[in-house]
C-alpha positions in Angstrom: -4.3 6.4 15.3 -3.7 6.0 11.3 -4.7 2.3 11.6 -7.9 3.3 13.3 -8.9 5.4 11.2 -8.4 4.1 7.7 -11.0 2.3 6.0 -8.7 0.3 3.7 -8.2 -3.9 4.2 -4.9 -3.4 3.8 -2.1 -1.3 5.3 1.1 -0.6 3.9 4.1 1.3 5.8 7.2 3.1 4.7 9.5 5.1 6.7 10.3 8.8 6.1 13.8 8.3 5.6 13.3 5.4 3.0 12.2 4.8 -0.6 9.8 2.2 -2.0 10.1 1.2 -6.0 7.6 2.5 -8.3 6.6 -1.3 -8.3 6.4 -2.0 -4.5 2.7 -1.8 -3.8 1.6 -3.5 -6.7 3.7 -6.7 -6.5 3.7 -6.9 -2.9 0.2 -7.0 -2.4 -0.3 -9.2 -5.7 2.3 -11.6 -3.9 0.1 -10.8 -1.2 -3.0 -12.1 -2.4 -1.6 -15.2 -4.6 0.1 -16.5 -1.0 -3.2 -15.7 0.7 -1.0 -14.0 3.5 -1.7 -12.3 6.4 1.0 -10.2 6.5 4.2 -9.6 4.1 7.7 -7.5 3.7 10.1 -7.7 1.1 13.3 -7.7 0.6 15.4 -4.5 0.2 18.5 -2.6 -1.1 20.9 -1.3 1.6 21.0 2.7 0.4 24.2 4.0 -1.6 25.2 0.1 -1.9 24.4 -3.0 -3.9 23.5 -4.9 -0.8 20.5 -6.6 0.1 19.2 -7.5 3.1 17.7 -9.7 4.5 20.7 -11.7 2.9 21.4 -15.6 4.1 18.5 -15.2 7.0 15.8 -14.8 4.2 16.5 -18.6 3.5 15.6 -19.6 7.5 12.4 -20.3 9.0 10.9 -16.6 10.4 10.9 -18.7 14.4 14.4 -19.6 13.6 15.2 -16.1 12.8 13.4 -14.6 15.8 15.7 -16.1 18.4 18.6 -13.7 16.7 17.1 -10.9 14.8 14.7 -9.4 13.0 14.4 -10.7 9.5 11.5 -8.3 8.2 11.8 -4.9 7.3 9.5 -2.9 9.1 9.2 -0.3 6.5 7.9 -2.7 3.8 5.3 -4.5 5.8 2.1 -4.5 4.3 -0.7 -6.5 6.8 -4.1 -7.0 6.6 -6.0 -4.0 8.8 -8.1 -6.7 10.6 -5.2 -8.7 11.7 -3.1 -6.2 13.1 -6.1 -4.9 14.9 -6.9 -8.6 16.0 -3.4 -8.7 17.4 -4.0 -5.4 19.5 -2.3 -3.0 16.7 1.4 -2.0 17.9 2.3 -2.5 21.8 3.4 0.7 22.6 5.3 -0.4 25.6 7.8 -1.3 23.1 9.4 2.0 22.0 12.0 1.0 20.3 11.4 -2.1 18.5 7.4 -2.3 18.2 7.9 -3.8 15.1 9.9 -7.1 16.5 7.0 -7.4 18.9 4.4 -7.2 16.4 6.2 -9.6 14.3 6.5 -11.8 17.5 2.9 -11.7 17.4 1.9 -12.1 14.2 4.2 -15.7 14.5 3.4 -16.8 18.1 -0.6 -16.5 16.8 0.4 -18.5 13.8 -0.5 -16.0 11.2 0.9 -16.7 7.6 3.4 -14.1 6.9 6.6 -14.3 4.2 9.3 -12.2 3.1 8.6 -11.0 -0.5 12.4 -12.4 -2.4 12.3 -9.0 -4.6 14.0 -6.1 -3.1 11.0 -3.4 -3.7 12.7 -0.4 -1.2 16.1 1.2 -0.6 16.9 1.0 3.1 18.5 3.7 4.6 21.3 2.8 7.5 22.7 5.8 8.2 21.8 8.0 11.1 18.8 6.8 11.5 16.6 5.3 15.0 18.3 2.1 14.7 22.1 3.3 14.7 21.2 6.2 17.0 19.3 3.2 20.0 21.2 0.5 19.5 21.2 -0.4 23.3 17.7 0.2 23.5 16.3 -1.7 20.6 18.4 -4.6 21.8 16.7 -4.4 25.6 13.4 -3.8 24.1 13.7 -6.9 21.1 14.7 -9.2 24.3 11.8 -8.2 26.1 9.7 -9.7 22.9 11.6 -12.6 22.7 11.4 -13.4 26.3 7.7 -12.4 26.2 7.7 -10.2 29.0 6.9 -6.1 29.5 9.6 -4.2 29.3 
């Protein structure tokens, strides 16, 4: 419904239980524009840690990645509003991991689409939707891959 309605060319997510850097929006979407990208995330502390992730897989290619995980970090994607309509916004049919099938999409309809290397946001992993569904993320991200409903 957001999506819809905004009349920005670019949206930008972050999740309620996350932080984004002062510096986020600015250098993502200069990285952004400089690219001439579609669609970008960044990279991102893991919260109360010094870890960032995406660690060795940021160094793959995104189809690579796909076949085992998801390599982008939904709460730092920042797409142009036009494509993500273009590719039918997010498929709903996918509770639980609507953002591995938009990512799916974005790839499969070879839009151009990186992984900013600066960390820009402080991940939380603890309690949230991903720890709490495990089983169900998994069923629904194999649905993507596969390319079927769920």
């Amino acid at each position: 419904i957001l999506i819809q309605n905004t009349n920005g060319e670019i949206i930008a997510r972050q999740d309620a239980d996350d932080l984004s850097l002062d510096i986020r929006i600015s250098n993502q979407l200069k990285y952004m524009e400089s690219k001439n990208l579609d669609a970008c995330t960044t990279r991102a502390f893991i919260k109360d840690t010094k870890n960032i992730i995406p660690g060795i897989s940021y160094y793959l290619p995104h189809r690579l990645n796909m076949i085992y995980k998801n390599p982008f970090i939904h709460g730092t994607l920042m797409i142009k509003k036009k494509v993500i309509e273009k590719i039918g916004l997010y498929n709903e049919k996918f509770y639980f991991s609507q953002d591995f099938k938009l990512m799916r999409d974005l790839i499969d309809n070879n839009y151009k689409l990186s992984i900013l290397n600066q960390p820009l946001y402080m991940l939380n992993m603890k309690n949230n939707l991903s720890e709490s569904y495990k089983l169900e993320q998994k069923y629904f991200a194999n649905c993507a891959r596969k390319r079927i409903d769920p």
